[in-house]
Legacy VTK file of the C-alpha trace (Angstrom):
# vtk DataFile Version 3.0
C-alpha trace
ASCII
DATASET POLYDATA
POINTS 439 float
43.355 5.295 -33.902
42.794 4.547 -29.918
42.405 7.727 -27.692
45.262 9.137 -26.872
46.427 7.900 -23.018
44.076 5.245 -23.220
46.498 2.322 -24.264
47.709 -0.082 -21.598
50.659 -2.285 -22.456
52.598 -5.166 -20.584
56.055 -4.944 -22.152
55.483 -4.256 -25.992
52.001 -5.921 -26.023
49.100 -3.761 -26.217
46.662 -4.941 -23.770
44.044 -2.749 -23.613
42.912 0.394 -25.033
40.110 2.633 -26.405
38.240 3.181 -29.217
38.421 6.330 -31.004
34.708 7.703 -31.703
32.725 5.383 -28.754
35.129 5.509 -26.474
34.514 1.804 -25.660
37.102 -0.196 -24.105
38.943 -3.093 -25.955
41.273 -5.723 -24.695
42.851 -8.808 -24.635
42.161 -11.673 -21.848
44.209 -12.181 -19.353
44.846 -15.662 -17.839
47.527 -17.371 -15.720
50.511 -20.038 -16.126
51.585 -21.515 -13.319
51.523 -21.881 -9.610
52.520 -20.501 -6.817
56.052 -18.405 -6.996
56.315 -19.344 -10.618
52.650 -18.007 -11.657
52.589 -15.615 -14.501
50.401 -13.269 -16.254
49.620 -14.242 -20.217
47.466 -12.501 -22.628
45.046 -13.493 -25.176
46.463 -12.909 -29.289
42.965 -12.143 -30.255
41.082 -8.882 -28.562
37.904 -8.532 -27.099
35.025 -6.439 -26.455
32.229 -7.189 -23.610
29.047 -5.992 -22.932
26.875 -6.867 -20.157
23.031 -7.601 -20.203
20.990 -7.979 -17.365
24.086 -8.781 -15.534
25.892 -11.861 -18.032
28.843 -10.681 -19.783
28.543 -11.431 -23.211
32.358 -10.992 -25.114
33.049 -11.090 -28.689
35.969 -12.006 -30.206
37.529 -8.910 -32.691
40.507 -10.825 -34.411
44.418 -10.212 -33.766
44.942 -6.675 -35.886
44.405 -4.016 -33.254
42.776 -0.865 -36.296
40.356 -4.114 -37.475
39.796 -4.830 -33.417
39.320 -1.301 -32.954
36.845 -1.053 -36.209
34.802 -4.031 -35.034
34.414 -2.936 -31.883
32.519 0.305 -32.577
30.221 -1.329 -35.493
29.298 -3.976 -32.526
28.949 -1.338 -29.757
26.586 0.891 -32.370
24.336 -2.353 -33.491
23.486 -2.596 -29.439
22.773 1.079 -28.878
19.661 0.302 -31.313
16.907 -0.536 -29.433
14.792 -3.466 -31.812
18.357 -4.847 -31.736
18.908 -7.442 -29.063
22.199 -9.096 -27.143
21.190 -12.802 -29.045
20.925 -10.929 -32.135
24.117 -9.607 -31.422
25.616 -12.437 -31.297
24.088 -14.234 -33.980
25.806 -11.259 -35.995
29.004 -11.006 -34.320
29.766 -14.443 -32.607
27.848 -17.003 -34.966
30.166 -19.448 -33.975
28.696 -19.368 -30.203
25.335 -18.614 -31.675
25.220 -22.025 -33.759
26.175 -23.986 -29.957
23.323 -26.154 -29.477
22.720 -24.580 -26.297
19.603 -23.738 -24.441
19.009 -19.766 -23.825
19.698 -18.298 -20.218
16.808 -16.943 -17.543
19.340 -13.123 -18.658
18.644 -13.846 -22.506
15.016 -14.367 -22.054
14.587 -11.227 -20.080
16.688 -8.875 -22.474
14.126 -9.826 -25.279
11.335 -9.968 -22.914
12.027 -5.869 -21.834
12.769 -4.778 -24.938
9.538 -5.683 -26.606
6.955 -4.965 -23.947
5.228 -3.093 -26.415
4.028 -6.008 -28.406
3.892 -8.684 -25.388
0.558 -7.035 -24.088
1.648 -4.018 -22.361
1.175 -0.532 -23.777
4.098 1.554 -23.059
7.113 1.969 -20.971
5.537 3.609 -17.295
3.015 0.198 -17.463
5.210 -2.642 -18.782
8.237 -1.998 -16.986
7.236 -2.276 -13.327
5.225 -5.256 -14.572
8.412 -7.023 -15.933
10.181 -6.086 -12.948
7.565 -8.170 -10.762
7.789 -10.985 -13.084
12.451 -11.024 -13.166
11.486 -10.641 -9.209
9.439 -13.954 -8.851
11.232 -15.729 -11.723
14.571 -14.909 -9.039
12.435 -16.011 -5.691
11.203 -19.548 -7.620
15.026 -20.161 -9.124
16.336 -19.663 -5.528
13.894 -21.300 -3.733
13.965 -24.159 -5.596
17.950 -24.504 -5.071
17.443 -23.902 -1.554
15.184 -26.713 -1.081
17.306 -29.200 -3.227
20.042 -28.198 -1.352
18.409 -28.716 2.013
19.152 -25.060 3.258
16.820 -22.036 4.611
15.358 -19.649 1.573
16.890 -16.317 2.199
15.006 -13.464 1.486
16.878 -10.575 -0.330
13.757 -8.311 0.708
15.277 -4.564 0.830
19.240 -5.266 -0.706
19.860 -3.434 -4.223
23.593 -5.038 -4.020
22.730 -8.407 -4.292
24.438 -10.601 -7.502
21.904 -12.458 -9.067
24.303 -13.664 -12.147
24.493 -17.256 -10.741
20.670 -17.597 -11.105
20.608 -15.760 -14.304
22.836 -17.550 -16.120
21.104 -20.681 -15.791
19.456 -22.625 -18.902
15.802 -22.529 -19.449
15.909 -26.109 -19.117
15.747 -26.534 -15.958
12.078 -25.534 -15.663
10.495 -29.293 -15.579
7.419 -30.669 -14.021
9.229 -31.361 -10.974
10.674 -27.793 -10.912
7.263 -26.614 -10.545
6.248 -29.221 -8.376
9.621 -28.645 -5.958
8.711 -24.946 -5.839
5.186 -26.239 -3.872
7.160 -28.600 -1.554
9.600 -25.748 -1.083
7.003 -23.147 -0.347
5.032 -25.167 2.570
5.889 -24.623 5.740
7.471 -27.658 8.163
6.597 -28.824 11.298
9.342 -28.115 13.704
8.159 -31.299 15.668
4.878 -33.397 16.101
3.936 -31.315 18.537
3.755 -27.854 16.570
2.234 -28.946 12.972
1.630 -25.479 11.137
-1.419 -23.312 11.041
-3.789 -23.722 9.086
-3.460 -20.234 8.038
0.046 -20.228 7.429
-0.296 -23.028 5.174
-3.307 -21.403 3.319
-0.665 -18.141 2.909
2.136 -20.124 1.591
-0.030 -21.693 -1.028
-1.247 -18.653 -1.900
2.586 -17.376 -2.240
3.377 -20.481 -4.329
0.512 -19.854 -6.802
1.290 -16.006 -7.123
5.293 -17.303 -8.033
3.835 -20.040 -10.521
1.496 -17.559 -11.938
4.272 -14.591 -12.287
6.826 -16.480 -13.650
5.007 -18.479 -16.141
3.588 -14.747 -17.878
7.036 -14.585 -18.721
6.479 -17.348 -21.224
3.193 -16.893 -22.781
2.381 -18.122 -26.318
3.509 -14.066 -27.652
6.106 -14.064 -25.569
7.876 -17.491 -27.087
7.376 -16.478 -30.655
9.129 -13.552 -29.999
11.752 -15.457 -27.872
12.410 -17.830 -31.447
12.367 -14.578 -33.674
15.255 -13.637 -32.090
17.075 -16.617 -32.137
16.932 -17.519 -28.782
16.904 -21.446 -28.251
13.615 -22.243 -25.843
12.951 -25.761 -24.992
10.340 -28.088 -24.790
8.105 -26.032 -21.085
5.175 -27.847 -21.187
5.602 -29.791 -18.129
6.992 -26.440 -16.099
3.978 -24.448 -17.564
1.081 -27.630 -16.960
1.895 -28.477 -13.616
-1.230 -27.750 -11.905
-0.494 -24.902 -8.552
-2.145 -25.280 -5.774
-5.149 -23.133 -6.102
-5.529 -21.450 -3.103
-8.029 -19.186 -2.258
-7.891 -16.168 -0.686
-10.745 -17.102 1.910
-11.264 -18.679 5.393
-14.156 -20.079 6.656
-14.975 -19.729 10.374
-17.756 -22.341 11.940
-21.163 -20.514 11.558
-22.709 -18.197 14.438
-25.551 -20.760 15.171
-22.477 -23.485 15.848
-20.185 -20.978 18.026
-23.273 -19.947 20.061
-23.659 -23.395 20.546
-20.207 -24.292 21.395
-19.646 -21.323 23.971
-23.459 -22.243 25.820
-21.890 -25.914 25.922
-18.730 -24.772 27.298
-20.595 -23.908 31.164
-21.820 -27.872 31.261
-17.530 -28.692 30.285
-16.613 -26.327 33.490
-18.670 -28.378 35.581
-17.822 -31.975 33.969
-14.230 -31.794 33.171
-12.545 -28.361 34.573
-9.119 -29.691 32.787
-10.946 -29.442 29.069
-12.317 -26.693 29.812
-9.361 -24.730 31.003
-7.801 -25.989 27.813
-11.309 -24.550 25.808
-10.304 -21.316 28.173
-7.074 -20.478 26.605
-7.857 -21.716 23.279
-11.060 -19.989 22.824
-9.896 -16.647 24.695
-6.560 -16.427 24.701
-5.837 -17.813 21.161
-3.111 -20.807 22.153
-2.064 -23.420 20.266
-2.218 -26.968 21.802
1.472 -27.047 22.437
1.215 -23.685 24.162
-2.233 -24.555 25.758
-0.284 -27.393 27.549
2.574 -25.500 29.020
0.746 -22.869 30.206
1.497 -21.240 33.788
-0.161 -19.106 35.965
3.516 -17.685 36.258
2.464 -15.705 32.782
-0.519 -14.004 33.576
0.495 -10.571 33.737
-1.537 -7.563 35.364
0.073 -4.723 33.646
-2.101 -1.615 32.118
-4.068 -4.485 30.593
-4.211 -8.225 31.889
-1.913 -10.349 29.354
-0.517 -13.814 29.394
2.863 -14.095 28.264
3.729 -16.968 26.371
7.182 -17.330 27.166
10.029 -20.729 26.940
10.422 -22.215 30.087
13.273 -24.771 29.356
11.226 -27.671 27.573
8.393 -25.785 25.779
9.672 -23.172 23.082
7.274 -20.656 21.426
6.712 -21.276 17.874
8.728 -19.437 15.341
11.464 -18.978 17.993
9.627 -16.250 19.971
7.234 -15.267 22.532
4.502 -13.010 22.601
2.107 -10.900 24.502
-1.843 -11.905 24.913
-4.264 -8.951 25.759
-6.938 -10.660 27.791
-10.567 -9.836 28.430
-10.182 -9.253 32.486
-13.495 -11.839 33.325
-10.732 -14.091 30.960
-7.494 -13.658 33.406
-9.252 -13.803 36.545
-10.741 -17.047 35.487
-7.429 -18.456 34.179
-6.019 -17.420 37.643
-8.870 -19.245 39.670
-8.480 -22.447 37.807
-4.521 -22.579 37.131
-2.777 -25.112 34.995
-3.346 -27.845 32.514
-3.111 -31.167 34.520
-2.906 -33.512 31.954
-2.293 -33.867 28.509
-5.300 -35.894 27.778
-7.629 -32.724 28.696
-6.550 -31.173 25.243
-7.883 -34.506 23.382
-10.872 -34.790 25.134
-11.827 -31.181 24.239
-10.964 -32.054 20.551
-13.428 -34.526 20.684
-16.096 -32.672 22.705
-15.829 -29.836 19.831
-16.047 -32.441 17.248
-19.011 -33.606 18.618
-20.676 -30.120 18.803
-19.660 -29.335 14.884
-22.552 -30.401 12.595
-21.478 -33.071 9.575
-22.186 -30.664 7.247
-19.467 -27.993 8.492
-16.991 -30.927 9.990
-13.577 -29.858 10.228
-9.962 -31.428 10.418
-8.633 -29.728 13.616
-11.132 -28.615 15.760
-9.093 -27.117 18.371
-7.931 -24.872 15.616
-11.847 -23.568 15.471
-11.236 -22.261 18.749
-7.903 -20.714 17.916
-9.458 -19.552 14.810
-12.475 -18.091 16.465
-10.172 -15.865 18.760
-8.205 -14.698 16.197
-11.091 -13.379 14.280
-12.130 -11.713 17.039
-8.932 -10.199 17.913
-9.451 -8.806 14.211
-12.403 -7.548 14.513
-11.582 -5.546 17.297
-8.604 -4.878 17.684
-6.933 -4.876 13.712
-5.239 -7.149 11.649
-1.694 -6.131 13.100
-2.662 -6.566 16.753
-4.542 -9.974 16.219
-1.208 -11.136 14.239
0.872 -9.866 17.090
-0.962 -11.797 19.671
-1.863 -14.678 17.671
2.171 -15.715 16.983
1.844 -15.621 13.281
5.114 -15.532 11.403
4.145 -12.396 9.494
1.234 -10.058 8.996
0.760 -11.335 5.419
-0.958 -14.690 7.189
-3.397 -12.875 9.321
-4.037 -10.336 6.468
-5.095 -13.393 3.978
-6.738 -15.345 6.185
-8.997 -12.455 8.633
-8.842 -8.859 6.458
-12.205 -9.349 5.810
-13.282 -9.183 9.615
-15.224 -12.627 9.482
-16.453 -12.654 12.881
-19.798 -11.308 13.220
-20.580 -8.574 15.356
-23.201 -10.117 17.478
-20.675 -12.319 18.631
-18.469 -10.052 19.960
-20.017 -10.304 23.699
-19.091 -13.850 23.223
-15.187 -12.966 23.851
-15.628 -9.475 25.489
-18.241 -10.159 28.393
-18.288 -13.393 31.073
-19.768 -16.467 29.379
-23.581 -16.925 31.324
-23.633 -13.177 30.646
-23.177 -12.844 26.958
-25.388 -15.518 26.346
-28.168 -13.649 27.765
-28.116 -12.196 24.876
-28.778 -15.063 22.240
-31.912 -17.009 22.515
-31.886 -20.327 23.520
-31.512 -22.664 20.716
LINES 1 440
439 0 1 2 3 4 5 6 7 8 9 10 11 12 13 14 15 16 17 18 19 20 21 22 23 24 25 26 27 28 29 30 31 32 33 34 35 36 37 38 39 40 41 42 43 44 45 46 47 48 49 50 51 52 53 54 55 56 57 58 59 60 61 62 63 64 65 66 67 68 69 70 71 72 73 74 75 76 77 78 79 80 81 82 83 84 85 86 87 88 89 90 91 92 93 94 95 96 97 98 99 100 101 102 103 104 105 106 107 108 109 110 111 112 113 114 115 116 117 118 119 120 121 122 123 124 125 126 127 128 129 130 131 132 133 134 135 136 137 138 139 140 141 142 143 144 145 146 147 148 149 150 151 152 153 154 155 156 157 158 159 160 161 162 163 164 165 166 167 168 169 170 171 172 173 174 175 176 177 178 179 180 181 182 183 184 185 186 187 188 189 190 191 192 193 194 195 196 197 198 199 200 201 202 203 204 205 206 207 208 209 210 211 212 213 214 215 216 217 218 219 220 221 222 223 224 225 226 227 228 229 230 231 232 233 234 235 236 237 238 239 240 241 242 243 244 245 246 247 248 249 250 251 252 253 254 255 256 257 258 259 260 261 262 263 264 265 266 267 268 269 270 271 272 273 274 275 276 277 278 279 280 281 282 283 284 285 286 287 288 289 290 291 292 293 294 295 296 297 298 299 300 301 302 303 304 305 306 307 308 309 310 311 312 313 314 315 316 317 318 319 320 321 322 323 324 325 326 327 328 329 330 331 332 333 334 335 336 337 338 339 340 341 342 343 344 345 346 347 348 349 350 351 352 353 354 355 356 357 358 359 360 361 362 363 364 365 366 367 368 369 370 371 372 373 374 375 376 377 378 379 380 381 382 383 384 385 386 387 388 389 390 391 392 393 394 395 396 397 398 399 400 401 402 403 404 405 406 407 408 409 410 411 412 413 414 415 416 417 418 419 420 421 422 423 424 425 426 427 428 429 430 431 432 433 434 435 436 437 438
C-alpha cells in the first residue's frame, strides 16, 4: 500500500501518491480543457513514474490499477539504482514501445552511458574520468550553443561562473544534428568579425579563436570515439551516421607566433631616423605603432590631447565622437618618457595616407623570405612583445586592447622578444643603436 498521508486526490481520483518501500512518487498527468474562464484541470487514467537524467525527464507509463502502478514503480526505480544499468536500458525494459521509435538518441542519452562507463572508455577510475567527462559535456554545451547562436544571428553568451543555468534545451537535442556543416559553422562561429573596414581583427585574436575552435572540435569529438560508440549501440542507444561531424578538418592552429627576426627589427628601427627626416607623418605613425602599440585606426585618431603625464607618461586612447576604441573601450599606454616627449614635439597624424606609406616602407625593409601580410601589425606586434617581456603578460594585454588575457597569453607567454632588443623600446632610437653594429 502507498505511505500513509502521501495520497493526493482531486475529488475521488487518486492523483498522486507514494510508494510504500522506495518512497518514490507516482502520479497521473495532468493536462488542461479549455480556455480562458472555462479551462479545467483533467487527469491522465494511466499513472506515471519519472526520473530525470542529466536533466531530461524520462516517464514511464505504469498501467491504470494503482497496487500494479505502485508495484511497477519500485521494480523500475530499483533497476536504475544499479549502476551497469542505464536510463536507455531502462527504457528498452520498461517503455519498449518508445524504445522501438525510430528515433535518433539525445546529446543527455549519450552522456548518461558515456559517465557511467568511464571505466572501460579509457579512463581508470572515478577521481580521473569524471572531471575529464565534465570538460568534454562542457565543450559539447559551448559548440551546441554556439552553433545556434550563429545560425540565429545573435551574440554567444558565455555561462562562465552560473551553476543555475538550464541546459535541457541543448540536451535534448538529436545526435543528428552533428553534420559537416555543424562542424564547419562552429569555425565560422568562433572567428572574430570586423566591426568595420577600418578595425579588421588581430592577428592574435584570430590565432586564439582558432585555437578555441580546435580545442571545442577536439573535446567534443572524444566523446564519440570508436569505444565510446560501441558502447553507445550496446546499450541500445540509436547513433547515426558522424562521419562528416567527426572528418571535418579544424583549423589547426598552433600555439606559436612568429615575430620578424632581430637582424630585420634592428634594421627597421636604424631605418626609422632616415623616415623622421623624409616623411615626419610616417614616421609619427611608425612612432605610435612601434612604441606605443596602436592599431592603424587608433594610430590615425591620435591627439596630443591624450598624452598624459601622470606618475608615468601614458597616452590614453580614448573615443572622441567619430573614432571608438576597439572592443568598446579605452585603455591606458605606459610610455617610455624619450617616447612621449617625442610624440608631444611632433603632434598629430596629418593625413591618412602617412599610415600606407609606412606599410609600404616596412614592406620594403622585410626580406622575401620572412614577408608578411600586415606589416603595420609587425610593429604592433613588436611592441607588444616587448611590453611582455618587461612588463608581463597581463600588463602588455592591458595596454595592448586585447579582448582577454587568453590572446596575449597564446600568442607572447613565451617572451619572444629578445633581450638585446630591449634598448630598442626602452632608450632614444640613435642611442640604442649604439649598441648594435652596423649592418
Amino acid at each position: 500500500m502507498p505511505q500513509e498521508n502521501s495520497v493526493e486526490k482531486v475529488g475521488d481520483l487518486v492523483v498522486r501518491f507514494k510508494t510504500s518501500k522506495l518512497g518514490v512518487a507516482v502520479y497521473r498527468q495532468r493536462y488542461t480543457e479549455g480556455h480562458g474562464a472555462h479551462k479545467v484541470d483533467r487527469y491522465s487514467r494511466p499513472f506515471y513514474f519519472g526520473k530525470t537524467a542529466n536533466g531530461v525527464l524520462t516517464r514511464f507509463p505504469l498501467g491504470v490499477d494503482m497496487r500494479k502502478a505502485e508495484k511497477l514503480a519500485e521494480e523500475i526505480a530499483a533497476f536504475l539504482t544499479l549502476p551497469t544499468n542505464s536510463m536507455a536500458m531502462a527504457v528498452a525494459k520498461y517503455n519498449p514501445r518508445i524504445a522501438n521509435r525510430a528515433t535518433v538518441s539525445t546529446f543527455a542519452e549519450v552522456l548518461e552511458v558515456y559517465e557511467k562507463n568511464l571505466g572501460i572508455i579509457g579512463r581508470k577510475g572515478k577521481a580521473v574520468g569524471k572531471p575529464t567527462f565534465s570538460g568534454y559535456r562542457s565543450f559539447l554545451l559551448i559548440m551546441l550553443r554556439k552553433v545556434e547562436a550563429y545560425r540565429k544571428d545573435k551574440t554567444f553568451e558565455s555561462f562562465s561562473g552560473q551553476h543555475d543555468v538550464d541546459f535541457t534545451p541543448w540536451l535534448k537535442l538529436p545526435l543528428s544534428v552533428l553534420t559537416t556543416k555543424f562542424a564547419m559553422d562552429l569555425k565560422l562561429a568562433s572567428l572574430p568579425v570586423a566591426a568595420d573596414d577600418d578595425d579588421e581583427p588581430d592577428e592574435e585574436e584570430i590565432l586564439t579563436a582558432k585555437i578555441t575552435a580546435d580545442t571545442t572540435l577536439r573535446n567534443t569529438r572524444a566523446l564519440f570515439s570508436k569505444r565510446a560508440i560501441a558502447i553507445f549501440r550496446q546499450e541500445s542507444l540509436n547513433i547515426p551516421d558522424l562521419s562528416g561531424f567527426m572528418s571535418e578538418p579544424d583549423f589547426g592552429a598552433k600555439k606559436y607566433f612568429q615575430l620578424l627576426p632581430p637582424e630585420v627589427i634592428v634594421s627597421m628601427v636604424r631605418a626609422s631616423l632616415e623616415l623622421r627626416e623624409t616623411d615626419p607623418n610616417a614616421y609619427r605613425a611608425y612612432l605610435l605603432c612601434m612604441h606605443c602599440g596602436f592599431r592603424r585606426k587608433e594610430a590615425l585618431a591620435f591627439h596630443t590631447s591624450w598624452l598624459r603625464d601622470e606618475d608615468e607618461p601614458r597616452v590614453h586612447v580614448t573615443a572622441n565622437g567619430v573614432f571608438n576604441p576597439k572592443h568598446g573601450h579605452g585603455r591606458k599606454v605606459v610610455l617610455e618618457r624619450w617616447v612621449f616627449d617625442l610624440l608631444n614635439e611632433l603632434g598629430e597624424i596629418r593625413e591618412p595616407a602617412a599610415l600606407d606609406r609606412l606599410n609600404d616602407w616596412a614592406k620594403a625593409l622585410i626580406p622575401k623570405e620572412h614577408a608578411v601580410d600586415k606589416p603595420l601589425h609587425e610593429l604592433r606586434k613588436c611592441w607588444v612583445s616587448y611590453k611582455a617581456k618587461t612588463d608581463g603578460i597581463h600588463a602588455a594585454s592591458k595596454q595592448a586592447g586585447h579582448k582577454d588575457v587568453r590572446v596575449t597569453d597564446t600568442s607572447y607567454a613565451d617572451n619572444l622578444m629578445a633581450e638585446r632588443l630591449i634598448p630598442l623600446w626602452r632608450e632614444p632610437t640613435d642611442a640604442a643603436l649604439l649598441k648594435f653594429h652596423v649592418a
